[in-house]
C-alpha positions in Angstrom: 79.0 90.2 88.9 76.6 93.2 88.4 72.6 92.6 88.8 71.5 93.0 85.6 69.0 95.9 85.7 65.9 95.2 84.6 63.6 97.0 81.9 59.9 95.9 81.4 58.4 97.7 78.2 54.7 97.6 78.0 53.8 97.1 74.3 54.9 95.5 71.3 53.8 97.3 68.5 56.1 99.6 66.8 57.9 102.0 69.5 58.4 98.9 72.0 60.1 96.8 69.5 62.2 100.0 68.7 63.7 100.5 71.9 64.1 97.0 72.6 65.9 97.0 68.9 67.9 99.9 70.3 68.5 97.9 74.3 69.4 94.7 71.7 72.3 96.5 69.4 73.9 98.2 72.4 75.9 95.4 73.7 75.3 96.4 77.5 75.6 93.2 78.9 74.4 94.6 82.1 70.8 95.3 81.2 67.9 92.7 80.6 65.1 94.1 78.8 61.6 91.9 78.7 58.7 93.3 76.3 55.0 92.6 77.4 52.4 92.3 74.6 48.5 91.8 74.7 48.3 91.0 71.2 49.5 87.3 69.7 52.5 89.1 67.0 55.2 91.6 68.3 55.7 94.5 65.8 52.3 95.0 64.9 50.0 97.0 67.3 46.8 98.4 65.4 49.0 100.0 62.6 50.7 96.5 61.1 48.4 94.0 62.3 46.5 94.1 59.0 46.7 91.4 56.7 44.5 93.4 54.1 46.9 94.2 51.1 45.4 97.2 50.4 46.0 98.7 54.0 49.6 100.4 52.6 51.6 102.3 54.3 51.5 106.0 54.6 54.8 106.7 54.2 57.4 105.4 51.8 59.9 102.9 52.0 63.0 104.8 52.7 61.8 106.3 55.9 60.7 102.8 57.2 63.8 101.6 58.7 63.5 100.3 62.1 67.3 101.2 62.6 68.3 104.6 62.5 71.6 104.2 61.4 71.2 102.4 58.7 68.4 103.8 56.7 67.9 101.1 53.6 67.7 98.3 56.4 63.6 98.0 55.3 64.3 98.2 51.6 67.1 95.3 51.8 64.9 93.5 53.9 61.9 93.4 51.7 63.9 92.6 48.3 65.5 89.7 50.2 62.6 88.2 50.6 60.8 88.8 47.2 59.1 92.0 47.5 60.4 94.4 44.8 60.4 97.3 47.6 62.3 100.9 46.2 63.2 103.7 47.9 59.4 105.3 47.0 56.9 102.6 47.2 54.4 102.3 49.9 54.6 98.8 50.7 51.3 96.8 52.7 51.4 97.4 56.4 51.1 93.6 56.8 54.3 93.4 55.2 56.2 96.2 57.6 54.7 93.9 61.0 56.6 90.7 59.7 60.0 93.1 58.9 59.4 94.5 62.3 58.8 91.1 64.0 61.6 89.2 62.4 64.4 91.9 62.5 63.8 92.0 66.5 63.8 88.1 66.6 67.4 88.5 64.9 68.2 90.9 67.4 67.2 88.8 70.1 68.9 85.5 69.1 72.3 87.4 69.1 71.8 88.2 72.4 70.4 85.7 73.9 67.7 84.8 76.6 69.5 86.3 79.3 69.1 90.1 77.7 65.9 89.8 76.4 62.4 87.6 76.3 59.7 88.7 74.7 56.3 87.7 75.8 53.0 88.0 73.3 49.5 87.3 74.7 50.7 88.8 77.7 48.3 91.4 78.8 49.4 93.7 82.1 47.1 94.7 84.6 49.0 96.6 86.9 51.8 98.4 87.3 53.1 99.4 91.5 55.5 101.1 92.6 57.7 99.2 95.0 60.5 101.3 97.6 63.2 99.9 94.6 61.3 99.8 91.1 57.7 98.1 90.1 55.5 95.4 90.7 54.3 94.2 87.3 51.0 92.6 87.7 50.3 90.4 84.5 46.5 89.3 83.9 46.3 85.8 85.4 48.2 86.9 88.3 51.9 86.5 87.5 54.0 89.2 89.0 57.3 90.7 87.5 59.9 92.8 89.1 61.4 96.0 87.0 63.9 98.7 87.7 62.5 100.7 85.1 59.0 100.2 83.6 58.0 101.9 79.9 54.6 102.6 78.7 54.5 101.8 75.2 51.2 101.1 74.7 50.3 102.7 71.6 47.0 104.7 70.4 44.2 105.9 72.6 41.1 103.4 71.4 38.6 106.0 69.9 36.3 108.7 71.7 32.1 108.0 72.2 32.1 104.2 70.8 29.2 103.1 69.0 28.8 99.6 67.9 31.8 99.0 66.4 34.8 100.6 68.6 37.3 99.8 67.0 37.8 98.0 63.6 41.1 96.9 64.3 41.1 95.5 67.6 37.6 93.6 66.6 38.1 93.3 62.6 36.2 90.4 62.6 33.3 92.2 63.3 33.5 94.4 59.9 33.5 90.5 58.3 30.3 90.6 59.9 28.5 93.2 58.0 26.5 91.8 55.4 27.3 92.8 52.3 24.2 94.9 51.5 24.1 96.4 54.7 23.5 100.2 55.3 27.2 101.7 57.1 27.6 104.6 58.8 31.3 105.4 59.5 31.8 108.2 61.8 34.9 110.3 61.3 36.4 111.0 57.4 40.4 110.6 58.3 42.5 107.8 57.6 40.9 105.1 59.4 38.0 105.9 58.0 39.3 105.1 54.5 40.8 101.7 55.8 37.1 101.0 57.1 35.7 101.6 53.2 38.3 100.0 51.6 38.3 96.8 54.4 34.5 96.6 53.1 34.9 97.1 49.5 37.4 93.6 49.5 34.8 92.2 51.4 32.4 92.3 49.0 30.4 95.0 50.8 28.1 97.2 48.0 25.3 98.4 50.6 25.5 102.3 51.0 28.7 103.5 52.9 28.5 106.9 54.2 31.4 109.3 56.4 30.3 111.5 58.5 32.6 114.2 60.2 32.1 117.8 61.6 33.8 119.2 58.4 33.9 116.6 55.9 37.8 116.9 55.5 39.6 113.6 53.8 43.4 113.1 53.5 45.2 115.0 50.5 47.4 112.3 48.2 51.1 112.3 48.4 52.7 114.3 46.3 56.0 113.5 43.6 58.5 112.2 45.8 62.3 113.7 46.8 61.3 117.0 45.9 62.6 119.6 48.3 62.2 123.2 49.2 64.7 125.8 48.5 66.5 127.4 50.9 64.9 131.2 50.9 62.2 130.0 51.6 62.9 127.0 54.1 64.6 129.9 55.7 61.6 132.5 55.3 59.2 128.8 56.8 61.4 128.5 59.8 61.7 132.1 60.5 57.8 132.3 60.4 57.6 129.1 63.1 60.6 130.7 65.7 58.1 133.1 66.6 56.2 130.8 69.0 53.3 132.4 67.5 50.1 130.8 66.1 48.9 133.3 63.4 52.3 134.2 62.8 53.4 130.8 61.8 50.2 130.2 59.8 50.9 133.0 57.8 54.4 131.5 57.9 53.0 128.2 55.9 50.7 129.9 53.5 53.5 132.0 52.2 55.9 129.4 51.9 53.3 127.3 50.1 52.4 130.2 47.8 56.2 130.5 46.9 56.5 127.0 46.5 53.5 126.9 44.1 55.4 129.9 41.8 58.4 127.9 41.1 55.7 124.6 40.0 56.6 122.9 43.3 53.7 121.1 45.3 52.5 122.2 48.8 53.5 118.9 50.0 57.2 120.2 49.8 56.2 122.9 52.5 54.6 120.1 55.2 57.4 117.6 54.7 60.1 120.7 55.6 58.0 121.2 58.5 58.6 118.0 60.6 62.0 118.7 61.6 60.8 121.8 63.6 57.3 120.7 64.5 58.2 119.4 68.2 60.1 123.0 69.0 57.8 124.8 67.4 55.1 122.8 69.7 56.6 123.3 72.5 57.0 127.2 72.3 53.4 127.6 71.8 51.5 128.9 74.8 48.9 127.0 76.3 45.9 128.9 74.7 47.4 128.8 71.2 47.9 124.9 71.6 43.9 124.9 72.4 43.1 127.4 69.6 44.8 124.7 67.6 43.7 121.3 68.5 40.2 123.2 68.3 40.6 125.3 65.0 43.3 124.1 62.9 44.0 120.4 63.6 41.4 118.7 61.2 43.5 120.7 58.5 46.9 120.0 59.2 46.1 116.4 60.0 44.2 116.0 56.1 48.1 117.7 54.8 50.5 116.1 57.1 49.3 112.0 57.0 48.5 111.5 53.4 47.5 108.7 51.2 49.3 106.3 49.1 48.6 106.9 45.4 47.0 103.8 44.9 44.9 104.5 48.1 43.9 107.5 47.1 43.3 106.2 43.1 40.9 103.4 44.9 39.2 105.6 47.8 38.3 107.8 44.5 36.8 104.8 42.7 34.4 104.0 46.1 33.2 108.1 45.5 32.8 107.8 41.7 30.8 104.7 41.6 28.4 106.0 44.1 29.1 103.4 46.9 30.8 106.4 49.4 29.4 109.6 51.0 31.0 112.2 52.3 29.4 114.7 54.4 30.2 117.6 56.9 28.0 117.7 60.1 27.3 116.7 63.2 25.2 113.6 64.9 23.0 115.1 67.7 20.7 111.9 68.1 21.1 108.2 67.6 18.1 105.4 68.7 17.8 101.1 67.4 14.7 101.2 65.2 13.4 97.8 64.0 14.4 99.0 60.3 18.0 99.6 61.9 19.8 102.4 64.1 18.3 106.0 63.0 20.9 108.6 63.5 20.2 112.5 63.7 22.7 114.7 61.5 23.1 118.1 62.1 24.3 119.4 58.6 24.6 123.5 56.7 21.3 122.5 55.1 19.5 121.8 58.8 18.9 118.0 60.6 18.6 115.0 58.9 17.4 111.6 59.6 18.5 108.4 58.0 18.7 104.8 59.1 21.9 102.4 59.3 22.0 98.9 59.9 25.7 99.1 61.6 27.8 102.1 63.0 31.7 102.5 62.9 33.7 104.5 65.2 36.7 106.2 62.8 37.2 109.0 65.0 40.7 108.5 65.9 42.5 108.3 69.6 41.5 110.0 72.8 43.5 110.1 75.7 41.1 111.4 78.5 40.2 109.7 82.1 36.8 108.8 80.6 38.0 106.9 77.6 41.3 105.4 78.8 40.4 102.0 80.3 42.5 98.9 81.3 46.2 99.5 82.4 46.3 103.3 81.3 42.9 104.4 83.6 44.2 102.3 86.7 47.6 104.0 86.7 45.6 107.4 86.0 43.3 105.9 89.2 46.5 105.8 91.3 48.0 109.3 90.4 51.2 107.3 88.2 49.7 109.1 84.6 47.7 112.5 84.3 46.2 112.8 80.9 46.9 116.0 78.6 43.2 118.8 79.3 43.8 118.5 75.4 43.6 114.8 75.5 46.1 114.2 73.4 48.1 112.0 75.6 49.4 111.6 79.4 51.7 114.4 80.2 54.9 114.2 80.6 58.7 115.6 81.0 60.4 116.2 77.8 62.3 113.4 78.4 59.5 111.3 78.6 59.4 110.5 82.3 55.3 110.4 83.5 54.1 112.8 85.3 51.5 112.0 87.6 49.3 113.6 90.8 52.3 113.8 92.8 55.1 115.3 89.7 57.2 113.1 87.6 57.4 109.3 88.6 60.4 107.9 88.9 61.9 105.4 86.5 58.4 105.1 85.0 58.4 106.3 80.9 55.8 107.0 78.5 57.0 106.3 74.9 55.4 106.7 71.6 51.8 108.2 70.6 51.0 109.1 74.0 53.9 111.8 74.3 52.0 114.1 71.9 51.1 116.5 74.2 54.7 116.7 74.9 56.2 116.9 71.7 53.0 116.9 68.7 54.8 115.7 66.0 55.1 111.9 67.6 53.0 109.2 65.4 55.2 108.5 62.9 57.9 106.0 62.2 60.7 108.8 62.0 59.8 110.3 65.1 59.6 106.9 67.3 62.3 105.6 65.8 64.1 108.8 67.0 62.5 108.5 70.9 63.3 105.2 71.3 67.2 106.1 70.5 67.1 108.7 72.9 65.2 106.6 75.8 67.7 103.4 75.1 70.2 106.1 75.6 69.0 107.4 78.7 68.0 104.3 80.3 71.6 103.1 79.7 73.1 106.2 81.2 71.0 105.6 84.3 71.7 102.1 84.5 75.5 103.4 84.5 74.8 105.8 87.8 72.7 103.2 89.8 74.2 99.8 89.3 75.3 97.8 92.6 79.2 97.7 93.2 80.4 94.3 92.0 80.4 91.4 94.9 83.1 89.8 95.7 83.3 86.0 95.3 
């Protein structure tokens, strides 16, 4: 018989359990696959490991299927087990981690033990190259043995922490805050919103205030299944083949200008754009890439991950009532007070002053040596990962292999968030989904080239 070749994937949050989906439905009996997770629940990671019903998702229901070849698989899924899911609803992220966890438990159990195990509260501390495949050094000291080891560790944690790092990974800590206590949340994007709202169902009716350099917030989705006609989908994509920065911003405005004439929403224009985001991405030039991580990003990121209607409807409420600020600037000064933590904001109208009993970091992922710690900063320590001088993730081939000190590292794969450098377009389900096919592919290809000869009995 064959030695089954071995794959460990590091992370079970959504792009693991994808490939491992993928690995699952391919009936190679000649590859075992074994997913490592820190957390206590596969399929959740920081996005679905809410259990707050008003953390929804951002996208709707019929672009949710963990399978890519059968696209209602969430929808069916949900309505067979009570929740009245349609093609447009955003559904509770809560919700999505149990489909994700169960439909890879299904998976599993058709395969059996000897293609997969899945291991939760499993945290890995090291990953070594051996002369033949890895050394997988779990946190207690137990060692595994992999052909072919994938980095699917998710988000960054967020840049400068204060306080509270991160909500998610700590969310009892935002229990914590009394109820009348002063907030500062630092950052106005997505997370931030998830903070406010996470405190309004706690009862929280202190002051709340965001803070971020421009004062940006998400934009609402728009009417759903509404699509862009073809002159100027054509006109859009002509603007973006340039592999030209101004060009294809001038690209976008038009199209969303045209759009507008015909009564159609700009949302239409940034939902045409995803198919051709990674290309377009990739055929920027290095100083473009910086002018727009530096320039542009905080407004294509407020267009392109939008909020729920009913996020949006209660986000408003926070505002209206008086319980939310928003304001553009910058902190230049922070020190503990006995009347709480005084922060320095460097606003348009000059610096202000004001006091906050607790501080939350919103900010978002970083992927830089200094803020990559555990696993990803000891492989960065050994030259295995090299992080993007944009730090949006580790830099890699376009295939995903690492690329480390020493060039790519063989049999060693980055997959999910942490390819944005490579490809931009890369935190959403869609575009996961659609990496993890093409890895399972790939890894099954390669397992075809370097399996053992068959021994004779």
């Amino acid at each position: 018989m064959r030695r089954r070749r071995h794959v460990a994937i590091v992370g079970g949050g959504f792009s693991g359990v994808a490939l491992a989906a993928q690995l699952l439905r391919s009936g190679d009996g000649t590859l075992r696959a074994t997913l490592l997770e820190a957390g206590e629940r596969l399929g959740r990671g920081l996005a679905y490991s809410t259990t707050n019903p008003v953390h929804l998702l951002n996208t709707r229901a019929e672009r949710m299927s963990l399978l890519g070849d059968d696209p209602t698989h969430f929808e069916r899924w949900s309505r067979a087990r009570g929740h009245a899911a349609s093609a447009t609803d955003f559904v509770a992220r809560g919700l999505y981690g149990d489909y994700l966890e169960e439909t890879l438990h299904t998976l599993a159990a058709s395969a059996g033990a000897a293609l997969f195990a899945a291991q939760a509260q499993t945290e890995v501390a090291d990953v070594v190259p051996l002369s033949a495949g890895f050394a997988v050094a779990l946190r207690g000291g137990a060692m595994l043995h992999a052909d072919e080891v994938v980095l699917a560790t998710g988000h960054a944690l967020p840049a400068e922490p204060r306080y509270i790092r991160d909500p998610w990974r700590a969310g009892d800590r935002l229990d914590a805050i009394p109820r009348s206590g002063r907030v500062l949340l630092l950052g106005t994007g997505l997370t931030m919103i998830d903070v406010a709202l996470t405190l309004a169902r706690n009862g929280h009716h202190g002051d709340i205030t965001a803070v971020s350099r421009r004062g940006l917030l998400p934009r609402e989705h728009g009417a759903a299944n509404e699509g862009l006609p073809r002159d100027i989908a054509d006109n859009l994509l002509r603007g973006l083949r340039t592999g030209n920065l101004r060009r294809a911003v001038r690209a976008v405005r038009a199209a969303a200008a045209a759009a507008a004439s015909r009564g159609l929403q700009w949302q239409t224009v940034i939902d045409a754009l995803r198919a051709s985001t990674e290309p377009f991405w990739g055929a920027l030039c290095a100083a473009d890439r910086r002018r727009f991580v530096q320039r542009l990003r905080p407004y294509w990121d407020v267009h392109r991950h939008r909020l729920p209607p009913a996020t949006a409807e209660r986000f408003a409420n926070l505002r209206e009532e008086g319980r939310l600020h928003v304001h553009a600037g910058r902190i230049t000064g922070a020190s503990a007070t006995r009347r709480g933590i005084a922060v320095t904001v460097r606003t348009g109208r000059g610096e202000l002053i004001r006091r906050y009993d607790w501080i939350v970091s919103c900010t978002g992922p970083c992927f830089t040596k200094h803020t990559c710690r555990g696993l990803e900063r000891r492989l960065i320590d050994s030259g295995l990962l090299m992080p993007d001088p944009l730090g949006l993730g580790f830099v890699t081939t376009p295939d995903g292999r690492a690329l480390g000190a020493n060039g790519a590292t063989t049999n060693l794969h980055v997959l999910g968030p942490a390819c944005r450098s490579e490809r931009w377009e890369h935190t959403a389900v869609p575009e996961l989904r659609e990496q993890s096919t093409a890895l399972a592919a790939s890894l099954l290809r390669e397992r075809q080239r370097s399996a053992p000869p068959l021994r004779q009995r």
